[in-house]
N, C-alpha and C positions, 0 to 999 in steps of 0.2 A: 170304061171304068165308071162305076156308079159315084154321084155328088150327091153332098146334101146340103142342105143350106147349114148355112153355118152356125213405210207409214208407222202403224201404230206396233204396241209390243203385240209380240204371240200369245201371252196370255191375258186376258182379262175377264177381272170379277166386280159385279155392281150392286151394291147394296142394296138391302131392304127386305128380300126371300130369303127363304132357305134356299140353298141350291138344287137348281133342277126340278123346283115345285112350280107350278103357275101361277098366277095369281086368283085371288079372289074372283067367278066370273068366266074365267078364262075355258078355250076353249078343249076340246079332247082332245088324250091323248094321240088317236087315229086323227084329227084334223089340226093338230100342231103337226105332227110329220109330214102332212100336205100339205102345208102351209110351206113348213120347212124346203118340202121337196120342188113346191114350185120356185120359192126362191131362189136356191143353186140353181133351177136351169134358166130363172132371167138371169143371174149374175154370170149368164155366158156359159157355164160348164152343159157337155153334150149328157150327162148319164148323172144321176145320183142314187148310192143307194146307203142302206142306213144296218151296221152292224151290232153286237151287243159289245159291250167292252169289257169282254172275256181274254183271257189266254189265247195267241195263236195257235190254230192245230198243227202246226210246224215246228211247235218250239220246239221239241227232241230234235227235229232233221236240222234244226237252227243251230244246235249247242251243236250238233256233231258234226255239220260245216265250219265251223268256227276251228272245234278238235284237231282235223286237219290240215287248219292251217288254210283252207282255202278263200281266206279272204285276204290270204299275198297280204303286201304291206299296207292295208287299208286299215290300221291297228284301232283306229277311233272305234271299229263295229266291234272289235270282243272287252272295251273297256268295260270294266264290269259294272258302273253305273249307265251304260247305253245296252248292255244286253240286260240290266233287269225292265227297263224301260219299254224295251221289244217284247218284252216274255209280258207286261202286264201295263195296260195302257193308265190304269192309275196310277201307275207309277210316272207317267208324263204330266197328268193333270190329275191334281186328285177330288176324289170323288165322281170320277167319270163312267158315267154311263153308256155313250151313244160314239159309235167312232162314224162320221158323213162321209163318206167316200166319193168324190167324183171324178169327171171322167173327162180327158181331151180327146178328141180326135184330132190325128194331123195327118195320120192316112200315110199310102206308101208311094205317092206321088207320079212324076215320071221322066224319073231317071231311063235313059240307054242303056241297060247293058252294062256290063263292068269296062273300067276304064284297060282300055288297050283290048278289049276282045271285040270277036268281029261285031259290027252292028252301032258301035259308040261311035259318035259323030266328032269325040273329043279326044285324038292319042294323048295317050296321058294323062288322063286327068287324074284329077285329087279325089279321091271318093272320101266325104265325109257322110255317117249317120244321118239319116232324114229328118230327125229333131230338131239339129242343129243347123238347120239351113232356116235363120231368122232372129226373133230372138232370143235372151236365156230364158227359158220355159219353166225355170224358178220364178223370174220375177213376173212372168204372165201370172201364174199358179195365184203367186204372193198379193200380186192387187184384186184377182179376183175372188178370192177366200175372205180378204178383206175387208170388200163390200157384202159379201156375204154375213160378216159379223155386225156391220153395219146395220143390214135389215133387219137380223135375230136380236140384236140387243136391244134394239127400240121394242120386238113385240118381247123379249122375256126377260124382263131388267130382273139382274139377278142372278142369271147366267152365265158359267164360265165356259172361256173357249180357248183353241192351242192349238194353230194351222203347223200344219205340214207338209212339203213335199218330200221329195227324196232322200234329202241330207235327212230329215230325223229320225230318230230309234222308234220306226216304225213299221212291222212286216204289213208291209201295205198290202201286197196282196194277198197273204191271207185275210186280210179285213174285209178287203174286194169280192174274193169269192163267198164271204161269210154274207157281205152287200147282196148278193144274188145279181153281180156286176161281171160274172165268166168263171173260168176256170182254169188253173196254173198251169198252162201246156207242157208238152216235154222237152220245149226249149226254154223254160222257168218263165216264160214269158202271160201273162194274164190273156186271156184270149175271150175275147163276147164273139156272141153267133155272128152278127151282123156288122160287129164295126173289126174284128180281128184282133192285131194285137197292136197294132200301130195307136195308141192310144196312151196317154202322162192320165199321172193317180195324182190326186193328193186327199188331205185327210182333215177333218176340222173334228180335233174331239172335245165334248162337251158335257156337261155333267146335264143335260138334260135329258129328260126318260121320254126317249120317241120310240116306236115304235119297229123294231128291225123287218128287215125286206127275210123272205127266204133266200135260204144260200145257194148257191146253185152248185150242185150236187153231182150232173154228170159228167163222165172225163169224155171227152169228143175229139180226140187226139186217136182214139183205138189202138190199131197197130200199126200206126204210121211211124215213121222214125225219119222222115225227112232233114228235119235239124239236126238229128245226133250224126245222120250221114255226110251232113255237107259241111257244115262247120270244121273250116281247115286246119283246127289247131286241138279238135280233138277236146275241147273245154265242156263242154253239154255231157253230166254222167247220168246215168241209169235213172237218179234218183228222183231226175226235176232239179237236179243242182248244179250251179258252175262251178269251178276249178277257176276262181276267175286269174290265177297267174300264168294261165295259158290264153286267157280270154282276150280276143283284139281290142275290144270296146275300153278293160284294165289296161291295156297294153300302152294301147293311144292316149288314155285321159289320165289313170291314175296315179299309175307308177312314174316315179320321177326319177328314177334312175336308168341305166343302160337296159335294155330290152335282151331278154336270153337268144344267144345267136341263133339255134336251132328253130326260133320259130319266126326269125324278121322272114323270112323264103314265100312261109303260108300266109303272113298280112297283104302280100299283094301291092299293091295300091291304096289301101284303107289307113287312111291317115288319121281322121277324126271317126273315132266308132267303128259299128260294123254291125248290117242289117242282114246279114247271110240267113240266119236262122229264124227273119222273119218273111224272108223274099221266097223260101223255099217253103214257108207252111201253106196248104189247100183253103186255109181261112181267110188269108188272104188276099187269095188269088180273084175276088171282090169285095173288095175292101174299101170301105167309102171313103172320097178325099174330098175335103170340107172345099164349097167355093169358094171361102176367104180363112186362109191356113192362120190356128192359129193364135203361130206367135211370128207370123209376119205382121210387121208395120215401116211404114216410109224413111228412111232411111238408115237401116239397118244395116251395118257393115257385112258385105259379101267380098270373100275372100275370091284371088283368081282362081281362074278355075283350073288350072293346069297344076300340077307337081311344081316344072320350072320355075312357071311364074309363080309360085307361091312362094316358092324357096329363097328368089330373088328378092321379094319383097321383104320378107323377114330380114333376112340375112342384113339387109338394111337399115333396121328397126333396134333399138338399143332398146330395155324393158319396158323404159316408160312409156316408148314410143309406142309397142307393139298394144301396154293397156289402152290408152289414150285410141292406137287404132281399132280396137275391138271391145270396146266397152256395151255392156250389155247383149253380150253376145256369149255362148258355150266355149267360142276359141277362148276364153280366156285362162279355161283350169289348166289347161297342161303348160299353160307358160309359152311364150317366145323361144325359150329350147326347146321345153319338149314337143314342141309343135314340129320343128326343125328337123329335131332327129327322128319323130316319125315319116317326115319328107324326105330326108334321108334314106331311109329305109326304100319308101318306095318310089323314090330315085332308081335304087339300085336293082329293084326287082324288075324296073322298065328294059332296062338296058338300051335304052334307045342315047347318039348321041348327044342330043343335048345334055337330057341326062347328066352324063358322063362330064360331059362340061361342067355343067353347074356341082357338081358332086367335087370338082378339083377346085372347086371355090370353098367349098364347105369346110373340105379337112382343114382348112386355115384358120376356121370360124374362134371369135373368142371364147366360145363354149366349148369344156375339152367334150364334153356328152355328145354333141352335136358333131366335133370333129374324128370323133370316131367311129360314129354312125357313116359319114360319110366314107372312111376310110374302108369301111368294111362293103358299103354300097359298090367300090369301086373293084375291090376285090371280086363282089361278085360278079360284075360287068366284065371283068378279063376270063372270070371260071367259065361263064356260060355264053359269051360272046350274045352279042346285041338283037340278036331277034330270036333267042330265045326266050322262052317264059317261065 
């Protein structure tokens, strides 16, 4: 496997310019964007590229994902002041020009195998998403965009700016491929030649007038259908869109409620996330994994690695307990239930007995969500007796 080496508010405006002009003196447009662009890669980010701050070309597929309904209970994204937001970056910051787009790598690491199949060194284990093994890659994002503004506003006093990563009403990847940073594969996933897809976006927009990258324009996905075939819940549609209320990754982090029966069977073992439809793309298959990951740093909570032993540890953990024990960490969106009842789940999907053990601890749990995940883990441990799968 290929390596390669490795606060304040969100917006602010400083007086004296008009916005987005230079000063008197000041240097060109094409070497303010170099300037720009060296910056972002000393402030740590692997990639940057610079979009106009136009309209996504998505927005039609955008409103008509919304239409259906497939953004599940995620109701924040069709609030109609977060979809004007997405549809027009002025509408985030106004007067904005330039959307910066950069780029992490964390690479697809190296995991064994899925847990319980032949080859894993670990029965049982907990498979969570590769992101999340470190820490939350928001607040990586957040101090490094930070300093980033740090450097720009000393050279463009005058300048406004408006970091983002994930959570804001921003189709990041279209801005990405507009960056000339890849292109939106058919597992909706942002794909560069070199680095894959295993890569966090974020986005600093700015009403400063730099210079855009060309967009990168060709689809290099062809006829491959890797993802739409292996992805177990059937979420990846035709169109480069998720279904995310069939999605593992929804399933696991978002939804806070009971999980539709028909699909705990195909989660598996994936308790936190779910990499299937990047483990299965040809882009991947060398994919560079950074010498120092990252949103690894020294003492960041790692969870056990086992199902049992994860469930056991919760199970022990009363709310505070469980922020307190995972603070600055991704476990913390789903909660101490919902973390639970997706161990639950794939509890149930092991069938091994411990399992089965720890599963007759759970229906008792004070969480009725949690306890009827369990209930139903057990159910299917009698249906399909213990070594199957």
């Amino acid at each position: 496997m290929r390596r390669v080496p490795a606060g304040r508010p969100v917006s602010e405006r400083r007086e004296g310019l008009t916005p987005g002009e230079p000063p008197a003196g000041a240097v060109s447009r094409a070497a303010l964007t170099e300037r720009v662009r060296r910056a972002a890669l000393d402030c740590g980010f692997d990639r940057v590229g610079f979009a106009p701050a136009d309209p996504p070309a998505h927005a039609d597929t955008y409103r008509a994902w919304l239409g259906r309904g497939h953004h599940g209970a995620m109701g924040y994204m069709a609030r109609e002041d977060a979809v004007r937001r997405r549809l027009d970056p002025r509408e985030a910051l106004e007067g904005c020009r330039t959307i910066i787009v950069v780029t992490l790598v964390y690479g697809p690491g190296e995991v064994a195998g899925d847990a319980g199949m032949p080859g894993d060194p670990v029965p049982g284990r907990a498979m969570v998403a590769r992101y999340a093994r470190g820490r939350d890659y928001h607040d990586v994002f957040e101090e490094r965009l930070d300093r980033l503004i740090d450097v720009l506003a000393a050279e463009t006093p005058g300048a406004s700016f408006r970091r983002y990563v994930d959570y804001g009403p921003v189709l990041e990847r279209d801005h990405a491929q507009r960056a000339g940073l890849g292109w939106i594969g058919k597992n909706t996933m942002l794909i560069h030649p070199d680095d894959g897809s295993y890569v966090m976006l974020g986005e600093l927009l700015t009403d400063l007038d730099l210079a855009p990258d060309d967009p990168f324009l060709p689809d290099r996905c062809g006829t491959c259908r890797r993802c739409l075939d292996a992805c177990p819940t059937d979420a990846i549609l035709p169109d480069r869109t998720i279904d995310a209320r069939r999605c593992i990754s929804y399933l696991t982090i978002e939804l806070r409620g009971s999980i539709p029966v028909e699909l705990r069977p195909a989660m598996g073992t994936r308790v936190f996330g779910c990499d299937i439809c990047q483990e299965v793309c040809p882009w991947n298959a060398d994919a560079p994994t950074p010498e120092i990951a990252p949103f690894a740093a020294p003492g960041t909570p790692v969870p056990p690695e086992t199902l049992v032993e994860w469930a056991g540890e919760l199970a022990r953990l009363d709310d505070d307990g469980f922020r307190e024990r995972y603070r600055g960490t991704a476990f913390r969106r789903p909660g101490r239930d919902g973390l639970l009842r997706n161990l639950a789940v794939g509890l149930g999907n092991t069938g091994s007995a411990d399992a089965r053990a720890m599963l007759e601890r759970l229906v008792d749990d004070r969480s009725e969500l949690v306890a009827e995940h369990a209930r139903w883990g057990l159910a299917r441990i009698e249906g399909t007796g213990p070594d199957e799968r």
